[in-house]
C-alpha positions as CSV (number, residue, x, y, z in Angstrom):
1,X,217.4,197.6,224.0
2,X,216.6,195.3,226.6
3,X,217.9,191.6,227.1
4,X,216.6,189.3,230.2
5,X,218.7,186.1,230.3
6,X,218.1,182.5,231.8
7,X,220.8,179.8,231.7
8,X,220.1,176.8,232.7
9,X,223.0,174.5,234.5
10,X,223.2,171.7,232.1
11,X,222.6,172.9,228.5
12,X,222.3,169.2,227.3
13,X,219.4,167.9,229.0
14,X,215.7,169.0,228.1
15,X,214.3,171.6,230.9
16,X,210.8,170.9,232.8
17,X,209.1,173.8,231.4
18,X,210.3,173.1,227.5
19,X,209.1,169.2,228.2
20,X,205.7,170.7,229.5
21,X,205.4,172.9,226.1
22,X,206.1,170.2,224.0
23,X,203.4,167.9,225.6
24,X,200.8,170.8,225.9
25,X,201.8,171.3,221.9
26,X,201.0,167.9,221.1
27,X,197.8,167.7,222.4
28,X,196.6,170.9,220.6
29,X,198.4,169.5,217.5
30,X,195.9,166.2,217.9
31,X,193.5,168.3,218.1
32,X,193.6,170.6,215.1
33,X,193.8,167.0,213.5
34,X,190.9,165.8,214.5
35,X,188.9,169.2,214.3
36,X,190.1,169.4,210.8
37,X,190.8,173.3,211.3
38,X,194.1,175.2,212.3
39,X,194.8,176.3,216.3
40,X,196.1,179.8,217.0
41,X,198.0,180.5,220.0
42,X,196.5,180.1,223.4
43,X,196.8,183.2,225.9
44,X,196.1,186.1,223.5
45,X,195.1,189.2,224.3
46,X,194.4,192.8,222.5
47,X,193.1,195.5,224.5
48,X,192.7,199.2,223.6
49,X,191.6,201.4,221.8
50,X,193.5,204.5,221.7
51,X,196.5,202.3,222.4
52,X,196.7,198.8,221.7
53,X,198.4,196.5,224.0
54,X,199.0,192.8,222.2
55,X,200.2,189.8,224.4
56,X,200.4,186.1,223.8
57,X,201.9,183.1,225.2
58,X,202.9,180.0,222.9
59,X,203.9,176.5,223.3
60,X,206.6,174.2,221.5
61,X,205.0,172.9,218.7
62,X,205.6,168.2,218.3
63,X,208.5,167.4,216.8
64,X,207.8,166.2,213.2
65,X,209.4,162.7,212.1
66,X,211.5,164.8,209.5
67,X,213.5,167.3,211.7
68,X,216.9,166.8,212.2
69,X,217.5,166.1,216.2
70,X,220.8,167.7,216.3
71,X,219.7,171.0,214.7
72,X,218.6,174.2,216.4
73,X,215.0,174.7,217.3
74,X,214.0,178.1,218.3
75,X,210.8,178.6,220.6
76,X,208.9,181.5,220.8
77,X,207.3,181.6,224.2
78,X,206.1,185.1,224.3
79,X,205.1,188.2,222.3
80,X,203.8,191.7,223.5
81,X,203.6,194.8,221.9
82,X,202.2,198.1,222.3
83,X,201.5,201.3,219.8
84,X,199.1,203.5,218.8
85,X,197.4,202.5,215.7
86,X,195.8,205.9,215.0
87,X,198.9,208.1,214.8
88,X,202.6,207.5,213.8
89,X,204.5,206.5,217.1
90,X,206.7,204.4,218.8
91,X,206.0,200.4,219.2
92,X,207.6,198.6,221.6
93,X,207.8,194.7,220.8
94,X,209.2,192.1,223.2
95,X,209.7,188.6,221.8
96,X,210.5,185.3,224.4
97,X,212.6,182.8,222.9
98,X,213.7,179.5,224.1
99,X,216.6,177.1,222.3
100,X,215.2,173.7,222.8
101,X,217.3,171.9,220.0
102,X,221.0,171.0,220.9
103,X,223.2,173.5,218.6
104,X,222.7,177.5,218.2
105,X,221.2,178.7,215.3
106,X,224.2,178.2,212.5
107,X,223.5,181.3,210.4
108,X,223.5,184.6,211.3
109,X,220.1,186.4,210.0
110,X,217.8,189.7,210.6
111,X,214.0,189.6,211.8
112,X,211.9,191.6,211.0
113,X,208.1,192.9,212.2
114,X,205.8,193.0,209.8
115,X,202.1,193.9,209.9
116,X,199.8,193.5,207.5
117,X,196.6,193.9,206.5
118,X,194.0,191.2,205.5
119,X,194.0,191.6,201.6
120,X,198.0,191.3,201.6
121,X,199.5,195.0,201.5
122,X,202.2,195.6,204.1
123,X,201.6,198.6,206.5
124,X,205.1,198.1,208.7
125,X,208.1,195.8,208.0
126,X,210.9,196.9,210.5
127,X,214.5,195.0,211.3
128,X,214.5,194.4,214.8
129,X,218.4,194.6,215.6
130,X,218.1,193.5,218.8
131,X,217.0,190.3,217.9
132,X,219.9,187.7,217.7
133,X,219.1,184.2,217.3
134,X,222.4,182.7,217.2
135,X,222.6,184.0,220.7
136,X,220.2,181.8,222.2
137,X,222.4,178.9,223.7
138,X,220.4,175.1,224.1
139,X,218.7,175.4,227.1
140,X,218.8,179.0,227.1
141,X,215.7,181.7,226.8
142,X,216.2,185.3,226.2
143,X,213.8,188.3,225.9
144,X,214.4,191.0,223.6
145,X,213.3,194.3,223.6
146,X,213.1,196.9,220.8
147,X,211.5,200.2,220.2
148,X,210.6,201.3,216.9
149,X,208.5,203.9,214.7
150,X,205.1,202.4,213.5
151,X,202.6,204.2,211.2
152,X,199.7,205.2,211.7
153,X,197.1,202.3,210.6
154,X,193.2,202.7,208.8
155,X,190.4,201.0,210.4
156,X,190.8,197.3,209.6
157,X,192.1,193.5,210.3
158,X,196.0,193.4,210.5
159,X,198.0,190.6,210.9
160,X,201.7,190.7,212.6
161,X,203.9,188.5,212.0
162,X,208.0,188.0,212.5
163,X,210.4,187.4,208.8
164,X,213.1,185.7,209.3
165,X,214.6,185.9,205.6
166,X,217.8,184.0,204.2
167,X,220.9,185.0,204.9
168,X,222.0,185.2,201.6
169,X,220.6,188.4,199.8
170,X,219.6,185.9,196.6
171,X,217.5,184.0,198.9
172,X,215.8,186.9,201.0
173,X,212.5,186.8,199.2
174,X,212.0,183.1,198.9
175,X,209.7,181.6,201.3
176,X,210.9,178.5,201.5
177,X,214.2,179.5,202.9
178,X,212.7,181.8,205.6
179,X,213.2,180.3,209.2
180,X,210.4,179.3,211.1
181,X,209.8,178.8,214.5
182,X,209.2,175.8,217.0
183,X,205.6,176.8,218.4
184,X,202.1,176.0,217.6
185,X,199.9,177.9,215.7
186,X,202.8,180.1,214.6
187,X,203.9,179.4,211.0
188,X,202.6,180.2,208.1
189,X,204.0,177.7,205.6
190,X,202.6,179.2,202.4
191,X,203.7,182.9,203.2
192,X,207.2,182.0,205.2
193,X,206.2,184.2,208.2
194,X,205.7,183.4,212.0
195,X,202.5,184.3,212.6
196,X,202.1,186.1,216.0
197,X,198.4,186.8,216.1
198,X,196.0,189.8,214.7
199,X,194.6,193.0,215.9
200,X,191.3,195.3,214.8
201,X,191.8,199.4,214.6
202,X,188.2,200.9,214.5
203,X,187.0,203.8,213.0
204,X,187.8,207.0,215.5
205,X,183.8,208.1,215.6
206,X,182.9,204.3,216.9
């Protein structure tokens, strides 16, 4: 497990590069408006074949006239992972955060990977313990790292994604009380998931 920290000096005053997001965020937000159609994230990558190699960069999604301006508001900057679809073996993930809200995250709650595939079944649905949001101060960004088992995965469309469930075990399957993140293109409001972007395994023989 592998943490990278950056503090800023003065936790209460918006940083340059979170400003930046937020502005880059709103313009793609105007445009997915007026294009009538959703906007994944921008900077995506998947490459391999033997081994896939995922990587993608996200901005701060607007802030919507109904969230709270005192409350926490978790960015996800960056996401990269790398496994071998064809054989069980060991994924590594790494996950960018930034805290661009004012207060940590008040509850303490596990993430998750999942992966699935494009008619709904789940293929991989792992805790990642590393990941603690309430450590992320305001004005703070941390990357975690975390190495887990993966399966091996049949030719096909996946989609990975990060849970974020309740804290409260009666809660834990109800979408609506799953956390969401600050960054466009990245949640999936119907499904309660953080949508980190897809990946293709083809057949071995192609």
């Amino acid at each position: 497990m592998v943490r990278h920290v950056l503090t800023m000096k003065n936790d209460t005053k918006p940083i340059e590069g979170t400003l930046f997001s937020m502005r880059i965020g709103l313009v793609l937000a105007l445009l997915a408006i007026i294009s009538g159609r959703p906007l994944s994230a921008t900077g995506c990558s998947t490459v391999g074949k033997q081994r896939i190699t995922f990587q993608c960069n996200y901005v701060a999604a607007p802030r919507s006239a109904s969230e709270a301006l005192t409350g926490a508001r978790i960015v996800l900057n960056r996401a990269l992972l790398s496994f071998n679809p064809s054989d069980e073996s060991h994924l590594a993930i790494s996950l960018t955060f930034t805290n661009a809200g004012r207060i940590r995250v008040s509850d303490r709650r596990k993430v998750y990977l999942a992966i699935d595939d494009d008619a709904g079944a789940n293929y991989l649905r792992r805790e990642l313990p590393s990941v603690d949001l309430n450590e992320i101060a305001p004005g703070q960004r941390i990357t975690f790292s975390e190495r887990l088992l993966s399966p091996a995965f049949r030719p096909g469309h996946y989609r990975i994604s990060v849970w974020v469930p309740s804290a409260q075990s009666e809660l834990k399957f109800d979408p609506t009380r799953n956390f969401l993140f600050s960054s466009t293109g990245v949640t999936d409001l119907s499904a309660g998931l953080n949508t980190l972007g897809t990946f293709t395994v083809l057949s071995r023989d192609r």
